[in-house]
C-alpha positions as CSV (number, residue, x, y, z in Angstrom):
1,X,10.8,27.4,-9.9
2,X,14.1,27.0,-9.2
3,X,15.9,23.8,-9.9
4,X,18.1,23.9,-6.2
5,X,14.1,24.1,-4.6
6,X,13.2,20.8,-6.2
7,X,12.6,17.8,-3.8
8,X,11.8,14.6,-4.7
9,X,8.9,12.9,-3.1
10,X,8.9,9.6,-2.3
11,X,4.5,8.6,-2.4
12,X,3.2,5.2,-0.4
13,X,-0.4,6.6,-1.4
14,X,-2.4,9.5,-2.3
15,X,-4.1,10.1,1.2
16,X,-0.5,10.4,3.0
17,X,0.9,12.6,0.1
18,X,-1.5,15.3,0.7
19,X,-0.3,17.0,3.8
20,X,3.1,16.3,3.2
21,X,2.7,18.0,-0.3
22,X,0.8,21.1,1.1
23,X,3.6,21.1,3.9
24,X,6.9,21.6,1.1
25,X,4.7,23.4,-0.9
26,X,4.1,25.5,2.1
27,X,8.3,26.0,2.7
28,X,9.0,27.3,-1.5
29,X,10.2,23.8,-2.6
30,X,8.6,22.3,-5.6
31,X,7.9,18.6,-5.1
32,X,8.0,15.6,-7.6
33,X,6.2,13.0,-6.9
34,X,7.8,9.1,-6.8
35,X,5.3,6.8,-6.5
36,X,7.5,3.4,-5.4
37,X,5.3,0.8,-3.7
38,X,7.1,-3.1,-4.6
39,X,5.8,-3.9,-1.3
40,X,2.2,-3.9,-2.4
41,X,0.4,-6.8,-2.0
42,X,-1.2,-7.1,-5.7
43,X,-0.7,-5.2,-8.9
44,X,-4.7,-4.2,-8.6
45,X,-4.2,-2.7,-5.1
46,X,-0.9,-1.1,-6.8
47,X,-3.1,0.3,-9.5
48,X,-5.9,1.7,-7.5
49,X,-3.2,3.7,-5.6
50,X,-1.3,5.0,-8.6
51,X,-4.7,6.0,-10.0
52,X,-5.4,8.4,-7.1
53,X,-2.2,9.9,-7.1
54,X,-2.1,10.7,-11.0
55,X,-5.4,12.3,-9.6
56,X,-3.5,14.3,-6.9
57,X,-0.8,15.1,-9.2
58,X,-3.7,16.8,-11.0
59,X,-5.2,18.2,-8.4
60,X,-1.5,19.7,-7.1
61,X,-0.4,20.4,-10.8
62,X,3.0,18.1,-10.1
63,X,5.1,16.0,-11.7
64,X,4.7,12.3,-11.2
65,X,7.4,9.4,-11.8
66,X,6.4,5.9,-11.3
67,X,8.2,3.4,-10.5
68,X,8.1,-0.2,-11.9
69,X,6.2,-2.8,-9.8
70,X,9.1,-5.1,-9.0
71,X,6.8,-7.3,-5.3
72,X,8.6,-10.5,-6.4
73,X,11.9,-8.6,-5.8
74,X,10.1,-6.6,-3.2
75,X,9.3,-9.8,-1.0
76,X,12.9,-11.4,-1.6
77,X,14.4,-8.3,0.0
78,X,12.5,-8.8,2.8
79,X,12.8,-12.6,2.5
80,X,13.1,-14.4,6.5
81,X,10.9,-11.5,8.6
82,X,7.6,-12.2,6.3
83,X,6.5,-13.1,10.5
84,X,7.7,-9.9,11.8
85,X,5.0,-7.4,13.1
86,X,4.5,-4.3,12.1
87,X,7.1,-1.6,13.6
88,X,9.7,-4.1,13.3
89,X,12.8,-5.1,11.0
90,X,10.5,-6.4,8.1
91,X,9.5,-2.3,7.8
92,X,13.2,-1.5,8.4
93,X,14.3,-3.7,5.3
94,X,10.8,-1.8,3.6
95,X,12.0,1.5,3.8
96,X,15.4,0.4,2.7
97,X,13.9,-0.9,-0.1
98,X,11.8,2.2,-0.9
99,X,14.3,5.0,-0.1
100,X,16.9,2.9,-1.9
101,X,15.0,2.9,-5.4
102,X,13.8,7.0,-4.6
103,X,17.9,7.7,-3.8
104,X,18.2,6.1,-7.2
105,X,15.9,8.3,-8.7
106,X,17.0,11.6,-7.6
107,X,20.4,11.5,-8.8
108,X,19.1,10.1,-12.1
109,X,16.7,13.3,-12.1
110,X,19.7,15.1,-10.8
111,X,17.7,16.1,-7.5
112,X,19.6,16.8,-4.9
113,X,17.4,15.9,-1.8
114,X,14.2,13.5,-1.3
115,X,12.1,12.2,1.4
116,X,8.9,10.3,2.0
117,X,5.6,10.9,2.7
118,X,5.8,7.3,4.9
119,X,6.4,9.9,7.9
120,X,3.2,11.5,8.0
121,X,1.4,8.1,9.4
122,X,0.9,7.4,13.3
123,X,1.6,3.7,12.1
124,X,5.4,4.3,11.2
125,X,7.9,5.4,13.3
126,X,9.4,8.4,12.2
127,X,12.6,7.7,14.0
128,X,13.3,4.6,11.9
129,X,12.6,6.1,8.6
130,X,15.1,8.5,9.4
131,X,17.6,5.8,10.2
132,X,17.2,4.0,6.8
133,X,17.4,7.5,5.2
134,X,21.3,8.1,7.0
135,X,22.6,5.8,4.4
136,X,21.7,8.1,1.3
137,X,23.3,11.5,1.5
138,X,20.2,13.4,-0.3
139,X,17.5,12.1,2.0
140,X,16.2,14.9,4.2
141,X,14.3,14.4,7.0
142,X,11.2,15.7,7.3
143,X,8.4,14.6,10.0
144,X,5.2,15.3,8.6
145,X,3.2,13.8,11.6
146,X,4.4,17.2,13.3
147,X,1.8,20.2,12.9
148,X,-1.0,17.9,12.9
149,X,-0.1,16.3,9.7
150,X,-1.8,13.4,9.7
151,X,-5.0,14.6,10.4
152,X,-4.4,17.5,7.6
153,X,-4.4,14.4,5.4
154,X,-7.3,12.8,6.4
155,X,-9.0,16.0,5.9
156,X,-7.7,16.8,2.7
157,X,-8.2,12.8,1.1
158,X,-11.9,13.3,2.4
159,X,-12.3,16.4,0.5
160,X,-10.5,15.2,-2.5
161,X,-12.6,11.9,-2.3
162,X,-9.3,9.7,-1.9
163,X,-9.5,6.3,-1.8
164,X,-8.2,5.5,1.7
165,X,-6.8,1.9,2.4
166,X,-6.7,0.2,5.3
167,X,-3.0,-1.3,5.4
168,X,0.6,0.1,4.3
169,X,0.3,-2.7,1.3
170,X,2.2,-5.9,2.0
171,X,0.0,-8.9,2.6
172,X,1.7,-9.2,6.3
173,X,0.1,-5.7,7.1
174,X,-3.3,-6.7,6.2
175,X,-4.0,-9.1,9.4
């Protein structure tokens, strides 16, 4: 494929990935898969949810790039809204932190957009993912929540067998 048709893919967890993947997929683009999660809560959880996205990668035949798992640096980004609920700046400063580190890795792939699958979830607000992204020319944003995409992705994870977690991944989502 085409290098112009690349995207970079910014991955919080296998589940959400998979509708957003069969949705670029679906427009010619060829997506690489960035699996960036600092703001999980333990380096097991971390692992479990790497694991099933090298299996989705797999499944998909993509490319995966991980990043390191940096929650000590993670949680003094976010340092001072640790009691923030969810939907508030504490996820604001999150997807900074996240689209930050997937900007980074697109122009060190020489990719010239991204996004995230973080949109696909009925727990995020869409509206201020694409905020964060304004700050980083290559972001593009794309909704996945539209078309039913969240429940395309709990129908794909449950045929894939996809661990499914509970929580985005920082201890102050897990109340």
């Amino acid at each position: 494929m085409n290098n112009d048709r690349k995207i970079l893919l910014h991955v919080c967890c296998a589940p959400c990935a998979t509708a957003c993947i069969e949705t670029l997929l679906a427009e010619d683009l060829e997506p690489i898969l960035y699996f960036s999660n600092s703001n999980i809560d333990s380096r097991d959880e971390f692992e479990k949810r790497l694991s099933c996205v090298e299996e989705l990668t797999n499944i998909f035949r993509l490319e995966l790039k991980i990043d390191d798992y940096c929650h000590d640096a993670w949680l003094e980004h976010i340092r001072g809204l640790e009691n923030e609920p969810e939907r508030s700046l504490r996820c604001v400063k999150c997807f900074n932190w996240s689209l930050g580190r997937t900007a980074a890795k697109a122009a060190e792939l020489e990719i010239s957009g991204f996004t995230t699958t973080l949109t696909v979830s009925p727990h995020k607000i869409s509206e201020m993912i694409f905020e964060a992204g304004k700050q980083y020319v290559a972001f593009q944003s794309w909704n996945f929540k539209k078309k039913d995409g969240f429940r395309r992705s709990l129908e794909l994870s449950h045929r894939f067998g996809l661990y499914r977690q509970k929580y985005c991944g920082c201890e102050f989502s897990a109340v």
